[in-house]
Residue frames as a rotation matrix with the C-alpha (Angstrom) as fourth column:
UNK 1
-0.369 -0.446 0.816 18.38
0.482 -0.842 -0.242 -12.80
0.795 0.303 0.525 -2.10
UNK 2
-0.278 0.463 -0.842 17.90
0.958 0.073 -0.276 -10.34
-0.066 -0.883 -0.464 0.98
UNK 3
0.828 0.480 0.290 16.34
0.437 -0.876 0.202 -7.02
0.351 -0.040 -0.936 1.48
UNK 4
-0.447 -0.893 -0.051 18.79
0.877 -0.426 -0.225 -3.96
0.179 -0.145 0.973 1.84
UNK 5
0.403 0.652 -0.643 15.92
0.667 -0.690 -0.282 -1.46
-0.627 -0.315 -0.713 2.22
UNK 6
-0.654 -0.063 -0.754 16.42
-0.442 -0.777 0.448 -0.11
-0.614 0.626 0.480 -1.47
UNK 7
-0.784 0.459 0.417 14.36
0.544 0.833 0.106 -2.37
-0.298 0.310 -0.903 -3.05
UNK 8
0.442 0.882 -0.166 11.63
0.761 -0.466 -0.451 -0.24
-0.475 0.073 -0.877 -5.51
UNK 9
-0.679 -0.401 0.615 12.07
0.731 -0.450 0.514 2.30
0.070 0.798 0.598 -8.23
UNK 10
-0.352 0.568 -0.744 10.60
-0.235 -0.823 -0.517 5.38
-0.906 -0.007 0.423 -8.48
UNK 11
-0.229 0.405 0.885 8.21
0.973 0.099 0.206 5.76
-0.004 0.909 -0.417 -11.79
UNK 12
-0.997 -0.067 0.024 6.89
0.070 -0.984 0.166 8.74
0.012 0.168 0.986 -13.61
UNK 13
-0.382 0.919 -0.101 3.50
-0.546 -0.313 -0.777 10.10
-0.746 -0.241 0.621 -12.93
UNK 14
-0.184 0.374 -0.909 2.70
-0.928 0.239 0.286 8.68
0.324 0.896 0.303 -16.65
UNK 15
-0.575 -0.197 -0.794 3.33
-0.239 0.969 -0.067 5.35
0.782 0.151 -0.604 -15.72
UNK 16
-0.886 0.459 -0.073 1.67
0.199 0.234 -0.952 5.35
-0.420 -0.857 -0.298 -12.32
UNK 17
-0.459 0.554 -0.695 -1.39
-0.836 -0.535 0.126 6.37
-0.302 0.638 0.708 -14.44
UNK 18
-0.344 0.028 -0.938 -1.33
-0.763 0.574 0.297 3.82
0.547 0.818 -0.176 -16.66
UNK 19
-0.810 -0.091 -0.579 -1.47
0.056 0.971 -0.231 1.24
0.583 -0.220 -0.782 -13.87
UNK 20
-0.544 0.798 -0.259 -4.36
0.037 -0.286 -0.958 2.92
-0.838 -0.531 0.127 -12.19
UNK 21
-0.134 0.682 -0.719 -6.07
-0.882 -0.412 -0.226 3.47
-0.451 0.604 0.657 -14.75
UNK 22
-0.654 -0.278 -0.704 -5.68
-0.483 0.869 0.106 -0.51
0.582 0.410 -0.703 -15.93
UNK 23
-0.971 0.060 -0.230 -6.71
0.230 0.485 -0.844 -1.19
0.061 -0.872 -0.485 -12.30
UNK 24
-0.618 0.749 -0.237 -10.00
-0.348 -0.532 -0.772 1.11
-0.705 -0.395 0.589 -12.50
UNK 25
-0.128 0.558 -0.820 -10.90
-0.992 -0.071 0.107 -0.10
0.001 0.827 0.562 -15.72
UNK 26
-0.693 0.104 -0.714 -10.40
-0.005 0.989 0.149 -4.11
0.721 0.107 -0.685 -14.98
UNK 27
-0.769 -0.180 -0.613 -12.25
0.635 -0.112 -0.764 -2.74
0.069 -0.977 0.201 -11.23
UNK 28
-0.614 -0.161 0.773 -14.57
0.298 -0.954 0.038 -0.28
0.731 0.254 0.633 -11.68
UNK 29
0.645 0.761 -0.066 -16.81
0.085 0.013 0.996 -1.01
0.759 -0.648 -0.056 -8.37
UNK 30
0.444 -0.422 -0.790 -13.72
0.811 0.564 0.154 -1.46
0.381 -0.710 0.593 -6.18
UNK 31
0.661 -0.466 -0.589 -11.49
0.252 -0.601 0.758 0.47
-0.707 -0.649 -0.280 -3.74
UNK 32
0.740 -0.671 -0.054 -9.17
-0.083 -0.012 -0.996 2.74
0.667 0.742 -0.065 -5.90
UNK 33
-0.094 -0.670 0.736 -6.76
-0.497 -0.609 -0.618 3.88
0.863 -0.424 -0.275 -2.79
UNK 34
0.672 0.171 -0.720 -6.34
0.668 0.279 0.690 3.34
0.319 -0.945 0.073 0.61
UNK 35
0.167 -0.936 0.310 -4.03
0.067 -0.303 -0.951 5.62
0.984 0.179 0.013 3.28
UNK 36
0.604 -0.111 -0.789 -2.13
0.768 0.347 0.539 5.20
0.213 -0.931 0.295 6.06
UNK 37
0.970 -0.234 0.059 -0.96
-0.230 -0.822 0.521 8.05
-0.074 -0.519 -0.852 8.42
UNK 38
0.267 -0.959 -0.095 2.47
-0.234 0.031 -0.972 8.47
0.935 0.282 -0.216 8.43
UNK 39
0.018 -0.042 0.999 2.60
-0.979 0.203 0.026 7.84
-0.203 -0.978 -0.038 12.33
UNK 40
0.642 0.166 0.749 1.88
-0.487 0.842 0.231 4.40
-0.592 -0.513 0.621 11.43
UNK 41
0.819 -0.572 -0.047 4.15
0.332 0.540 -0.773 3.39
0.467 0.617 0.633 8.48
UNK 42
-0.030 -0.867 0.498 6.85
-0.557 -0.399 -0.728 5.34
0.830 -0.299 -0.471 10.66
UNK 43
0.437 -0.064 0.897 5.97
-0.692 0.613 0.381 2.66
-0.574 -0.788 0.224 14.03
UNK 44
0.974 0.018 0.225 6.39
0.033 0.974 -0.224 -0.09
-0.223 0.226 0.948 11.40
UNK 45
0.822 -0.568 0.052 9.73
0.180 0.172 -0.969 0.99
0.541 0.805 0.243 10.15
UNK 46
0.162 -0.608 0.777 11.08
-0.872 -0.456 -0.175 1.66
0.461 -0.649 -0.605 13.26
UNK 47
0.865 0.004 0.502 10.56
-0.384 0.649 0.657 -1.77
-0.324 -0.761 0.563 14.66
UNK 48
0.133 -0.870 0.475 13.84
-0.593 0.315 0.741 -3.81
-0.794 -0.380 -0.474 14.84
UNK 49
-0.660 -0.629 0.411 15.50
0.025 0.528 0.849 -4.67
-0.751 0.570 -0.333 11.73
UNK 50
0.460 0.306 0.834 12.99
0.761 0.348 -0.547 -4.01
-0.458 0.886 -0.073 9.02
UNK 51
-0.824 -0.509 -0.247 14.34
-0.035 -0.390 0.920 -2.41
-0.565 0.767 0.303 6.04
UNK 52
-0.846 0.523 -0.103 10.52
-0.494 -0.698 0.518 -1.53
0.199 0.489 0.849 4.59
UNK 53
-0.243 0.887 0.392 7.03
-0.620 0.168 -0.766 -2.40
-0.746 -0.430 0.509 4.13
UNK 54
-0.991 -0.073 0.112 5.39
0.024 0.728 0.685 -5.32
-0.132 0.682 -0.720 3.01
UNK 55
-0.162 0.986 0.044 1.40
-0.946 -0.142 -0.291 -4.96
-0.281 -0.089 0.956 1.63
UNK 56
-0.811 0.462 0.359 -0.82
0.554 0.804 0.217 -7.85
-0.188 0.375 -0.908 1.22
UNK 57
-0.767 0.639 0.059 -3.32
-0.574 -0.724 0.383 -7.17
0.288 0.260 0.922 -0.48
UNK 58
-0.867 0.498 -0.010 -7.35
0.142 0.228 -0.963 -8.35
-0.477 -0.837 -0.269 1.41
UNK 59
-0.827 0.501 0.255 -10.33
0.053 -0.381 0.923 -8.52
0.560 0.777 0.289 0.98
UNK 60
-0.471 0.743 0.476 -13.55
-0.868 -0.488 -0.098 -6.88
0.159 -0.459 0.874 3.36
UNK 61
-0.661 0.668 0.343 -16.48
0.134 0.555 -0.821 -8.88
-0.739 -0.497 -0.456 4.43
UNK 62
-0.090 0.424 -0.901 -18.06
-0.062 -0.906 -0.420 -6.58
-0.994 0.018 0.108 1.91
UNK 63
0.340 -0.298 0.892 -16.01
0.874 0.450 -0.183 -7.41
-0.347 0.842 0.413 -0.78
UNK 64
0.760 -0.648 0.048 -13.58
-0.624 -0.748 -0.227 -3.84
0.183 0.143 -0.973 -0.63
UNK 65
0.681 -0.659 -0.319 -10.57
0.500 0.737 -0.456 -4.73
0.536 0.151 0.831 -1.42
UNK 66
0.969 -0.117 -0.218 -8.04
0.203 -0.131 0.971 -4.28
-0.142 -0.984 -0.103 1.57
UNK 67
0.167 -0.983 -0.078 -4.11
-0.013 0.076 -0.997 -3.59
0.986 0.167 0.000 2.14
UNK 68
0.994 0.090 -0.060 -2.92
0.067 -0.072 0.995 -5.22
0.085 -0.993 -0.077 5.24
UNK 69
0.289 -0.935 0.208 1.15
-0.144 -0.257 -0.956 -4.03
0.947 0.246 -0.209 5.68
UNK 70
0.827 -0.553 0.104 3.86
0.376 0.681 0.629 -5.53
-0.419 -0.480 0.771 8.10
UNK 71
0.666 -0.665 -0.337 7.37
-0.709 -0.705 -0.013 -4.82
-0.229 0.248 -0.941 8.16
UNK 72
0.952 0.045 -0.304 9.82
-0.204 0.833 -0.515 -6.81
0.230 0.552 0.802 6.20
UNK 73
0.534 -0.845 0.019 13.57
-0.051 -0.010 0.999 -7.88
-0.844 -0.534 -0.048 7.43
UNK 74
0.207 -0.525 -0.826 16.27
-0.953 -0.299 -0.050 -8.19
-0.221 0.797 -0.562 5.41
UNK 75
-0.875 -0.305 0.377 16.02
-0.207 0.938 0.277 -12.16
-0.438 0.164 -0.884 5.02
UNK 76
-0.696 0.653 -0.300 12.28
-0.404 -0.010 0.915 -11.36
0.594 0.757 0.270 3.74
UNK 77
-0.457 0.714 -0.531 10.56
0.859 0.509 -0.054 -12.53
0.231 -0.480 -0.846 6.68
UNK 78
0.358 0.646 0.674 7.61
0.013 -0.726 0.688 -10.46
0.934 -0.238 -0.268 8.04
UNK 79
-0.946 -0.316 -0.076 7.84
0.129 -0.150 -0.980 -8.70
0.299 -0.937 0.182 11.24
UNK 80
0.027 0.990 -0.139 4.48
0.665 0.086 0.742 -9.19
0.746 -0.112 -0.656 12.97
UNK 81
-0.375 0.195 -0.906 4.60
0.889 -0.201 -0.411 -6.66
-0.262 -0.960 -0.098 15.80
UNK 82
-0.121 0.874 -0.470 2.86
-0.140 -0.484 -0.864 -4.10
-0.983 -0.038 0.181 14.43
UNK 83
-0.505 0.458 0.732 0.35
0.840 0.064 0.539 -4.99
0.200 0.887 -0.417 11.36
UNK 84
-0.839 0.332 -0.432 -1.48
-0.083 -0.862 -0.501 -2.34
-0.538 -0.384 0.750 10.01
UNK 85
-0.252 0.923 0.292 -5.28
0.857 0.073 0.510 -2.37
0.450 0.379 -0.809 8.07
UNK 86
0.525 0.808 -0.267 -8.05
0.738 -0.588 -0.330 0.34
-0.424 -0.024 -0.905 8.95
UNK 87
-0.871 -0.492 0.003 -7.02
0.365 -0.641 0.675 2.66
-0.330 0.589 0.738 6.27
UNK 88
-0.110 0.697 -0.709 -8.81
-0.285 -0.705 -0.649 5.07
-0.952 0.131 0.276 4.53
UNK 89
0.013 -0.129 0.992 -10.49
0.930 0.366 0.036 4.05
-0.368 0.922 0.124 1.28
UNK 90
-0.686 -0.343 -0.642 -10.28
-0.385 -0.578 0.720 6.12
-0.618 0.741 0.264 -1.59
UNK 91
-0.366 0.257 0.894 -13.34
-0.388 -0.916 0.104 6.69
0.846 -0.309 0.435 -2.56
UNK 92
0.596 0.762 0.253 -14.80
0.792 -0.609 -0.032 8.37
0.130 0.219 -0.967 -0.31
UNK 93
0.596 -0.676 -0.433 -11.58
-0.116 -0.606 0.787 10.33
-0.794 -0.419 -0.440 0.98
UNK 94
0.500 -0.430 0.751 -9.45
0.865 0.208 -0.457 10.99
0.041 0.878 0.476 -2.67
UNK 95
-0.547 -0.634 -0.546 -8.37
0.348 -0.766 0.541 14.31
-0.762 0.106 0.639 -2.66
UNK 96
0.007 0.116 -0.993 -8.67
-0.523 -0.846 -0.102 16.26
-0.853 0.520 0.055 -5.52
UNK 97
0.939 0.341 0.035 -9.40
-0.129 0.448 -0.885 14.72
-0.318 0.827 0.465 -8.85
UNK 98
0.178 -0.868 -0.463 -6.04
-0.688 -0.446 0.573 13.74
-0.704 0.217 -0.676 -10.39
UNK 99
0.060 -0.007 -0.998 -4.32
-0.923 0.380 -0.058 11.21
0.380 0.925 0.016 -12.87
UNK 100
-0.989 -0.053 -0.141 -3.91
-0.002 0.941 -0.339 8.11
0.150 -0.335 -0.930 -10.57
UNK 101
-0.912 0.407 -0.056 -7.27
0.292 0.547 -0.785 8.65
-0.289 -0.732 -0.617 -9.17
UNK 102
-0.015 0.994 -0.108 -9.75
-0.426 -0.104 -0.899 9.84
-0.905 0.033 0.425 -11.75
Protein backbone atom coordinates (compact mmCIF):
# COMPACT_ATOMS: atom_id res chain seq x y z
CA UNK A 1 0.00 0.00 0.00
CA UNK A 2 1.47 3.63 -0.62
CA UNK A 3 1.40 6.85 1.19
CA UNK A 4 -0.99 9.63 -0.26
CA UNK A 5 -0.07 12.13 2.49
CA UNK A 6 -3.53 11.57 4.34
CA UNK A 7 -2.55 8.92 6.31
CA UNK A 8 -3.58 9.75 10.35
CA UNK A 9 -6.79 10.71 12.02
CA UNK A 10 -7.35 13.36 14.10
CA UNK A 11 -8.49 12.24 17.88
CA UNK A 12 -10.21 14.08 20.64
CA UNK A 13 -8.32 15.72 23.38
CA UNK A 14 -9.93 12.76 25.64
CA UNK A 15 -8.29 10.23 23.82
CA UNK A 16 -4.92 11.90 23.39
CA UNK A 17 -5.07 11.92 27.26
CA UNK A 18 -5.66 8.62 27.76
CA UNK A 19 -2.55 7.66 25.78
CA UNK A 20 -0.38 10.04 27.66
CA UNK A 21 -1.43 9.39 30.54
CA UNK A 22 -0.89 5.32 29.87
CA UNK A 23 2.56 6.45 28.64
CA UNK A 24 3.39 8.52 31.98
CA UNK A 25 2.11 5.98 34.12
CA UNK A 26 3.96 2.76 32.35
CA UNK A 27 7.14 5.80 32.22
CA UNK A 28 7.17 7.85 34.95
CA UNK A 29 11.11 8.85 34.86
CA UNK A 30 11.06 9.36 31.08
CA UNK A 31 10.73 12.11 28.44
CA UNK A 32 6.95 13.01 28.24
CA UNK A 33 7.31 15.38 24.92
CA UNK A 34 9.69 16.48 22.65
CA UNK A 35 9.34 19.65 19.92
CA UNK A 36 10.39 20.51 16.81
CA UNK A 37 10.25 24.09 15.30
CA UNK A 38 8.10 24.32 12.60
CA UNK A 39 11.06 25.59 10.30
CA UNK A 40 12.22 22.16 10.52
CA UNK A 41 9.21 19.79 9.97
CA UNK A 42 8.42 22.43 7.10
CA UNK A 43 12.40 21.68 5.40
CA UNK A 44 11.40 18.00 5.78
CA UNK A 45 8.15 18.24 3.97
CA UNK A 46 9.31 20.24 1.40
CA UNK A 47 11.98 17.89 0.25
CA UNK A 48 11.04 16.04 -3.01
CA UNK A 49 8.22 13.76 -2.94
CA UNK A 50 7.48 13.17 0.69
CA UNK A 51 3.94 13.14 1.54
CA UNK A 52 4.76 13.38 5.63
CA UNK A 53 6.79 12.54 8.51
CA UNK A 54 8.12 9.50 9.73
CA UNK A 55 9.30 9.33 13.79
CA UNK A 56 11.45 6.68 15.11
CA UNK A 57 11.41 6.57 18.22
CA UNK A 58 15.55 6.58 20.23
CA UNK A 59 17.03 6.34 22.84
CA UNK A 60 19.92 9.03 24.61
CA UNK A 61 23.18 7.88 25.96
CA UNK A 62 21.38 8.79 29.13
CA UNK A 63 18.61 6.72 28.67
CA UNK A 64 15.88 9.85 27.48
CA UNK A 65 13.95 8.57 25.21
CA UNK A 66 14.43 10.27 21.69
CA UNK A 67 12.29 10.99 18.36
CA UNK A 68 14.46 10.96 15.36
CA UNK A 69 11.94 12.06 12.09
CA UNK A 70 12.70 11.75 8.24
CA UNK A 71 10.44 12.27 5.53
CA UNK A 72 8.43 9.51 4.07
CA UNK A 73 7.57 8.99 0.11
CA UNK A 74 4.70 7.67 -1.10
CA UNK A 75 6.17 3.99 -1.67
CA UNK A 76 7.09 4.24 2.26
CA UNK A 77 10.64 4.65 1.83
CA UNK A 78 12.48 7.23 4.03
CA UNK A 79 13.92 10.28 2.59
CA UNK A 80 17.28 10.79 4.30
CA UNK A 81 18.20 14.33 3.33
CA UNK A 82 17.21 16.02 6.09
CA UNK A 83 16.83 13.90 9.53
CA UNK A 84 15.86 15.67 12.38
CA UNK A 85 16.69 14.90 16.49
CA UNK A 86 17.82 17.81 18.94
CA UNK A 87 14.38 18.56 20.07
CA UNK A 88 13.21 19.94 23.02
CA UNK A 89 12.28 17.59 25.85
CA UNK A 90 9.29 18.06 27.70
CA UNK A 91 10.14 18.23 30.84
CA UNK A 92 11.91 20.83 31.26
CA UNK A 93 10.17 23.03 28.43
CA UNK A 94 6.08 21.82 28.77
CA UNK A 95 4.13 24.71 28.69
CA UNK A 96 1.49 25.10 30.91
CA UNK A 97 0.16 22.21 32.88
CA UNK A 98 -2.48 20.50 30.71
CA UNK A 99 -4.21 17.04 30.00
CA UNK A 100 -1.57 15.36 27.70
CA UNK A 101 1.15 16.63 29.84
CA UNK A 102 0.27 16.57 33.50
Amino acid sequence: MAFNGTEGDPITIAQGAALTANFRAAYPMQIKARFFGRELLEDILRQTNAKGIRFYFGLSTNNELELVICAADQNENDILGIVGDLSVPCPTRCGIRNSLNS
